[in-house]
C-alpha positions in Angstrom: 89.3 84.7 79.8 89.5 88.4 78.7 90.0 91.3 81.3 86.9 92.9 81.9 87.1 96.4 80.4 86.8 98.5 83.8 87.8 97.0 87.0 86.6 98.5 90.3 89.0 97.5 93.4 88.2 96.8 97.2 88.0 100.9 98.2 85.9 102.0 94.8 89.1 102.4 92.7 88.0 102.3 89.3 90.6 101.4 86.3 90.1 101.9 82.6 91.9 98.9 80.8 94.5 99.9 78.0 95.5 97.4 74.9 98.9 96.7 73.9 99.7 98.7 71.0 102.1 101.5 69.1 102.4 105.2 69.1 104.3 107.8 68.6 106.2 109.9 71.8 106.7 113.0 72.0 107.5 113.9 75.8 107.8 117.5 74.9 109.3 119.0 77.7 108.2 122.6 79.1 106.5 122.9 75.4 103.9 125.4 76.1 102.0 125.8 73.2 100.4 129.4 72.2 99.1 131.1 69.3 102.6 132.7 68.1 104.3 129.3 69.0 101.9 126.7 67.0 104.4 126.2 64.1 107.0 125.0 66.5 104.4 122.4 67.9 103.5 121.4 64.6 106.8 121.3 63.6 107.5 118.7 67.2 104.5 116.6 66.0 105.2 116.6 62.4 108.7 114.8 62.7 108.1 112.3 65.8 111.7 111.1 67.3 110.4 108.0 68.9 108.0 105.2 67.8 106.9 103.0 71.2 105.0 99.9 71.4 103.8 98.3 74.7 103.4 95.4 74.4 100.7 94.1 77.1 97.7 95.7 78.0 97.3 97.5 81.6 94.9 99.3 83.8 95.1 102.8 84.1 93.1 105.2 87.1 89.9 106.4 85.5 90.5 109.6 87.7 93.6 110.8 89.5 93.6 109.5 93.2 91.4 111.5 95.5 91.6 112.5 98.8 89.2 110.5 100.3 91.2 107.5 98.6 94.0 108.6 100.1 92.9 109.0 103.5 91.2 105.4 103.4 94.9 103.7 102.8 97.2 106.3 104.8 94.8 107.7 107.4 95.7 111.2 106.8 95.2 114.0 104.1 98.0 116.0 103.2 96.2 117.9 100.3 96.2 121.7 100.3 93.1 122.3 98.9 90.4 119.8 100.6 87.5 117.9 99.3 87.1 113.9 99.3 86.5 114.0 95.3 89.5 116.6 94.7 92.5 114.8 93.3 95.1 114.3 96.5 97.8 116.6 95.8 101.4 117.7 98.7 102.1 113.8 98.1 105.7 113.2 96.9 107.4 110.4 94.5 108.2 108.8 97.9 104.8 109.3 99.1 103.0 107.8 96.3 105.1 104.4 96.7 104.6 104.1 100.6 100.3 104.2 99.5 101.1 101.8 96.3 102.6 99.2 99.3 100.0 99.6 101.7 97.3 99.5 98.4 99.0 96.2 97.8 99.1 94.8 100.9 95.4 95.9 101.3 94.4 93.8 98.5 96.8 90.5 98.4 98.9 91.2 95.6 101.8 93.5 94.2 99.8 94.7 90.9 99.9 98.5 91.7 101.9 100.8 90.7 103.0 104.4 89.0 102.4 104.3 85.2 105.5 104.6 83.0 105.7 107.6 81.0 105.4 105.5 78.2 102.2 104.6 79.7 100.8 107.8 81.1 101.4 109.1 77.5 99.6 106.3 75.4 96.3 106.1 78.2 96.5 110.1 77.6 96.3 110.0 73.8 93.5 107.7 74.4 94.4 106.1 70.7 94.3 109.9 68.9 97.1 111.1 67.2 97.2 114.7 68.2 98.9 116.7 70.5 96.0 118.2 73.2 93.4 115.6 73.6 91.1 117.2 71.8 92.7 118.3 68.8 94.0 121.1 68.0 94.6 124.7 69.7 95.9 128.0 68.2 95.2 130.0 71.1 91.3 131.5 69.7 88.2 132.2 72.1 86.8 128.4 70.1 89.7 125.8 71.3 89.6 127.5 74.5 86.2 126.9 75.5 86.2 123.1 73.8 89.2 122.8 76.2 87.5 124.1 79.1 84.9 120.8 78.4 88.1 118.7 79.4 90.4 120.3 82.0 91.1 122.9 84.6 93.7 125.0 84.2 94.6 128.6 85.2 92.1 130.3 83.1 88.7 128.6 84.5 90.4 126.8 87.8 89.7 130.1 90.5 93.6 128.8 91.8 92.2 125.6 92.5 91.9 121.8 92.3 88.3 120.6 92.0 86.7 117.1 91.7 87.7 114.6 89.5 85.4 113.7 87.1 83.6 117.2 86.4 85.2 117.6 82.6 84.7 115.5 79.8 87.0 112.3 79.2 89.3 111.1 77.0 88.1 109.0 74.2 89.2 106.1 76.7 87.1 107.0 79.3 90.0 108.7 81.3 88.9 111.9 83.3 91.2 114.5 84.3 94.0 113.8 82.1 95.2 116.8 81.4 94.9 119.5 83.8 93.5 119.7 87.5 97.1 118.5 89.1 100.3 116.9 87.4 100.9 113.0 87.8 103.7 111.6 89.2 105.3 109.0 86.4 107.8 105.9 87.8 110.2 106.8 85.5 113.4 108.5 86.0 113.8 111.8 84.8 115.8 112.7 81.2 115.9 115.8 79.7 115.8 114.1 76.1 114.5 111.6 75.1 116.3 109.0 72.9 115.5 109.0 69.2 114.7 105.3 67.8 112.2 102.4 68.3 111.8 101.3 71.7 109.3 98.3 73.1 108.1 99.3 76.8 110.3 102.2 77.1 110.5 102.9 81.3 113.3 105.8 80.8 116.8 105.3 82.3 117.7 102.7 85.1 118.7 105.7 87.8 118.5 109.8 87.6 118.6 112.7 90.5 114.8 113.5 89.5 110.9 111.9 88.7 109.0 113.0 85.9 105.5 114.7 86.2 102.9 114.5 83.0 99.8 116.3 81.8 100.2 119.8 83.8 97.6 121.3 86.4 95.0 124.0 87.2 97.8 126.7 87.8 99.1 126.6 84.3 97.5 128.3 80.9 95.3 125.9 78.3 98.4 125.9 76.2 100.5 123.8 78.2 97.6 121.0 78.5 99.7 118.8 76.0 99.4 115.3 76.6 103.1 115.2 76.1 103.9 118.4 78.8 106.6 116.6 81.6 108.7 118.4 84.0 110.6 116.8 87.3 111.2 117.3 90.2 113.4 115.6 93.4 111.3 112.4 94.6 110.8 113.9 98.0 108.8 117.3 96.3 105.4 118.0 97.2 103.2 120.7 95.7 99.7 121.7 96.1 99.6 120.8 91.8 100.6 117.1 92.1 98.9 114.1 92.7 99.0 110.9 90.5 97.1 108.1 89.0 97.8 104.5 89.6 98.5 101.4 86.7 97.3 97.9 87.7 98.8 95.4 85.8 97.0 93.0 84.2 98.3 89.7 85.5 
């Protein structure tokens, strides 16, 4: 029997479900792309270093998790800015695996999880092949406003998180993708990623760091690259990161 295409879980969860398939990486890190800087993002996206296939299909968070998400599993809300539909953000890489448990636990099985980068980065593209989401951007009054239709960011944010769900989605039906608060990833952190064919790349097998993808409301339109990642220490919290949860399929 095929998976249904959405699946909602016991608490309202909804997941968006991903095929198997191939795509280029990028994983540009701290690639903040602006008018005088668009030949060097062409330039990234023009020669691709990496070719990925994943090889099953997953379920991805249609939003980011929310607060009041949050405070159904843990009992608390550590978010900075509050709102039950706002993305749950001050929640570490440590953080987000003591909810995945208890989410687990909750629901009888073990299926929960952080998404790879691999992962984040393929559910992002949502099957394009550009760079932002929604094409291109060279830093005119046009691509800003079509990017304000999709995410929050320091321009149109007022300093702020704000409900999921508010901007348009991805071709995949994924909202807040880029923008609103960064997602914790599962993987270890590497500056550079290595060059080559890879099948359900998961990044090194230890590090000092996690990654983060898809940048927040305190940063400009022109880092909301579906292949923007930083790191941090797994114990960080900031009031720009929350994360989105994969459910595996089986």
């Amino acid at each position: 029997m095929n998976a249904p295409k959405i699946y909602t879980n016991s608490i309202g969860m909804e997941f968006i479900l991903c095929p198997a398939g191939t795509f280029i990486m990028i994983g540009a890190t701290r690639v903040w792309i602006f008018k005088d800087e668009r030949k060097k993002a062409e330039k990234i996206f023009d020669n691709p270093i990496r070719r990925v296939t994943l090889t099953r299909p997953f379920y991805i968070g249609k939003y980011p998790v929310t607060q009041v998400q949050w405070e159904t599993v843990m009992g608390n809300n550590p978010s900075h800015f509050k709102g039950a539909g706002h993305p749950v953000e001050m929640v570490s890489w440590d953080d987000t695996q003591a909810f995945i448990k208890r989410l687990n636990t909750k629901e009888g099985h073990k299926r929960y999880r952080l998404p790879t980068e691999a992962e984040w980065e393929y559910a992002a593209r949502g099957g394009t092949n550009t760079i932002f989401v929604l094409g291109e951007y060279d830093g005119d009054e046009n691509d800003e406003e079509e990017i304000n239709k999709y995410a929050w960011h320091s321009d149109n944010s007022g300093d702020s998180t704000h409900p999921v769900g508010q901007k348009k989605a991805n071709p995949w039906g994924l909202y807040d993708v880029d923008g609103n608060v960064w997602e914790w990833a599962q993987d270890w952190y590497e500056n550079e990623l290595p060059k080559g064919e890879f099948r359900d790349y998961c990044g090194p097998a230890s590090g000092s760091y996690r990654v983060i993808r898809g940048s927040s409301w305190f940063y400009g339109a022109g880092g909301l690259l579906d292949s923007s990642r930083d790191s941090y220490v797994s114990d960080y919290q900031r009031d720009d990161i929350g994360f989105c949860l994969v459910l595996s399929t089986e």
